[in-house]
C-alpha positions in Angstrom: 118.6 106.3 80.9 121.3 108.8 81.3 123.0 108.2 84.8 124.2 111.4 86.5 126.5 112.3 89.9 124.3 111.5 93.0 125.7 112.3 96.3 128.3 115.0 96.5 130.6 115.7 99.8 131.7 119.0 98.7 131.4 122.3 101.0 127.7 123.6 100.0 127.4 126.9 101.8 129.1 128.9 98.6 126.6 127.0 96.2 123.3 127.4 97.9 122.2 131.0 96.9 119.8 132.5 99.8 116.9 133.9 99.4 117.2 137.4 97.7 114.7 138.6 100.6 113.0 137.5 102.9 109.8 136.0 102.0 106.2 137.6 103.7 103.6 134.6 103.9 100.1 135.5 103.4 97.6 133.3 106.0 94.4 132.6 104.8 91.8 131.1 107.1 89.2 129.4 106.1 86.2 130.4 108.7 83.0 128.3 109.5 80.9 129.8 107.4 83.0 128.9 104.1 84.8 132.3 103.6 88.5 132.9 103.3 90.1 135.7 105.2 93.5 136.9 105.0 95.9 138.1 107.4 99.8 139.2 107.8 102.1 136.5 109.1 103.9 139.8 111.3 107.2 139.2 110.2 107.5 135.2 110.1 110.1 134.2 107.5 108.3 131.5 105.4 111.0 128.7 104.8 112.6 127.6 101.2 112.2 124.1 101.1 114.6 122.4 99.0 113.4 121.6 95.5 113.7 117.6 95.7 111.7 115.0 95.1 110.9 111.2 96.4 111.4 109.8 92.5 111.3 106.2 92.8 111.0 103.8 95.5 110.9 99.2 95.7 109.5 98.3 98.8 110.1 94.4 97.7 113.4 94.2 96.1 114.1 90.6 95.5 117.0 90.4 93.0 117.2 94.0 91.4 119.8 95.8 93.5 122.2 94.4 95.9 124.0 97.0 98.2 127.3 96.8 99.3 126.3 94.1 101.6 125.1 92.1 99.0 121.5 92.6 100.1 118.6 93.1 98.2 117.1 95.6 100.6 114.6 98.8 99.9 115.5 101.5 98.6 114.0 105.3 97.6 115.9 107.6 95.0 115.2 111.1 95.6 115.7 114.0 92.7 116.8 117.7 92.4 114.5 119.0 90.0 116.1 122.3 91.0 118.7 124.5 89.2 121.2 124.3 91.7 123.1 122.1 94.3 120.6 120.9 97.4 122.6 120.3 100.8 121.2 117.6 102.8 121.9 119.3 105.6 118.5 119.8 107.5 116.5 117.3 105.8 115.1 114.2 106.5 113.6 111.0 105.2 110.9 109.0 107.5 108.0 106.8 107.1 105.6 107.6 109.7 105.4 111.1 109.0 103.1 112.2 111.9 104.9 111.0 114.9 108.6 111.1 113.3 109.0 113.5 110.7 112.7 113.4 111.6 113.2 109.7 111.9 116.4 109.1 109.9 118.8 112.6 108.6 120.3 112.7 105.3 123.7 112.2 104.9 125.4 115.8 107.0 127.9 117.7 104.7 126.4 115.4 101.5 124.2 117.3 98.9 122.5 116.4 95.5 123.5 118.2 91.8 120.8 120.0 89.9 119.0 117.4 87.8 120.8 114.4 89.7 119.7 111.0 91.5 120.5 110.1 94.7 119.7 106.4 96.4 119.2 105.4 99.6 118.8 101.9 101.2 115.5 101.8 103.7 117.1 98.6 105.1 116.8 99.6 109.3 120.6 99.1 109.1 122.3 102.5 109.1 125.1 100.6 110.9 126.2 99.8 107.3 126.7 103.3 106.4 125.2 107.0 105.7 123.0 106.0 102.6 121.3 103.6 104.8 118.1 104.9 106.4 117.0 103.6 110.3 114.0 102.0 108.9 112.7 99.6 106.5 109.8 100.3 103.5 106.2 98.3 103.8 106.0 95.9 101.4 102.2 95.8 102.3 101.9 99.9 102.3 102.7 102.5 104.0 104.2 106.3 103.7 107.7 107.6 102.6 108.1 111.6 103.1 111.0 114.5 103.2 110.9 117.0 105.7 113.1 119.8 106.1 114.5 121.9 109.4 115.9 125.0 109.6 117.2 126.4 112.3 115.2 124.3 115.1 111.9 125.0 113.4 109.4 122.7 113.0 109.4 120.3 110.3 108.1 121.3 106.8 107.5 118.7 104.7 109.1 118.8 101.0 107.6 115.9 99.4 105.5 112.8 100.3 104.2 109.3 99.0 101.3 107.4 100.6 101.6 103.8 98.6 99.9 100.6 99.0 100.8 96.5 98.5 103.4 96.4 96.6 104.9 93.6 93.9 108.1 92.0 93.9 111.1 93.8 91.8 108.7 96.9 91.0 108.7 99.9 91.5 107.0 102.6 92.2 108.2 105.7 89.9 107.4 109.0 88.9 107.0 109.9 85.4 108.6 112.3 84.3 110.8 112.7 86.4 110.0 115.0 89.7 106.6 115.0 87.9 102.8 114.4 89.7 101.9 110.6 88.2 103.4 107.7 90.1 103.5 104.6 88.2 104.5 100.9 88.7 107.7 100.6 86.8 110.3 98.4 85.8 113.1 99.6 88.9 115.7 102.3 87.3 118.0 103.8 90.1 120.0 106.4 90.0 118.4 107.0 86.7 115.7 108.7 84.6 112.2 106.9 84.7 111.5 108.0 80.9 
């Protein structure tokens, strides 16, 4: 597949465009007797979440990708399926998405191109660097979800995968790319899955 930039240390502030206004959220509650009702969100800002996505993930890598290290550890590649640059800056990658939504931040200052892949070892070992998460993938199942914060908000979550046993040197992939279907996949990282 064609293989594109991934993480990029360049000043992001200039590249991220804001929103052109700010952004009214309609709240519709559903009430116990089935009907919807609508109501003003008096003058919340709703927040832009980032358009990435949790591409592919191996939560058993046996002999597919060492790291630096020369470990075959897990790994997730995320995806901007955006038209423009995302910072990293405010968001966050976690596997228990209830009680740590902010478990392990993205590298600070780091961002992802528009259309480009970005890997990350889930090894529990973030001693070895910034593109190693503070946790390690369930081979036997578990969940793998992006939040994003901005400005000491709470968490909004951009993207999430609930997955169960896994095989060795598979993967779990979307296809296309940023798409809806997840299939089981021979691994490519930092690449296209087709």
């Amino acid at each position: 597949g064609e293989r594109r930039s991934a993480i990029t240390g360049r000043d992001t502030e200039q590249d991220i465009a804001p929103p052109e206004r700010p952004v009214n959220v309609l709240l519709l509650l559903l009430g116990c007797d089935g009907k919807v009702t609508a109501g003003d969100d008096t003058g919340a800002r709703a927040v832009q979440a980032p358009k990435i996505a949790i591409n592919e993930f191996l939560a058993e890598n046996d002999t597919v990708l060492a790291d630096e290290a020369g470990e075959y550890d897990d790994w997730v590649e995320i995806y901007n399926f955006g038209d423009r640059l995302v910072s990293f800056d405010g968001l966050y990658l976690t596997d228990d998405r209830d009680a740590a939504p902010t478990q392990w931040a993205f590298p600070e200052g780091g961002g992802l191109d528009a259309g480009a892949f970005a890997l990350f070892w889930c090894d529990a070992t973030a001693s070895q660097g910034p593109e190693h998460a503070s946790f390690a993938l369930e081979k036997n199942g578990e969940q793998l979800s992006i939040f994003f914060v901005e400005g000491g908000a709470d968490p909004v979550l951009v993207d999430g995968v609930d997955f169960e046993v896994q095989s060795p040197d598979l993967s779990y992939a979307r296809v296309p790319d940023g798409g809806v279907d997840w299939l089981r996949s021979t691994p490519t990282p930092n690449a296209s899955n087709g």
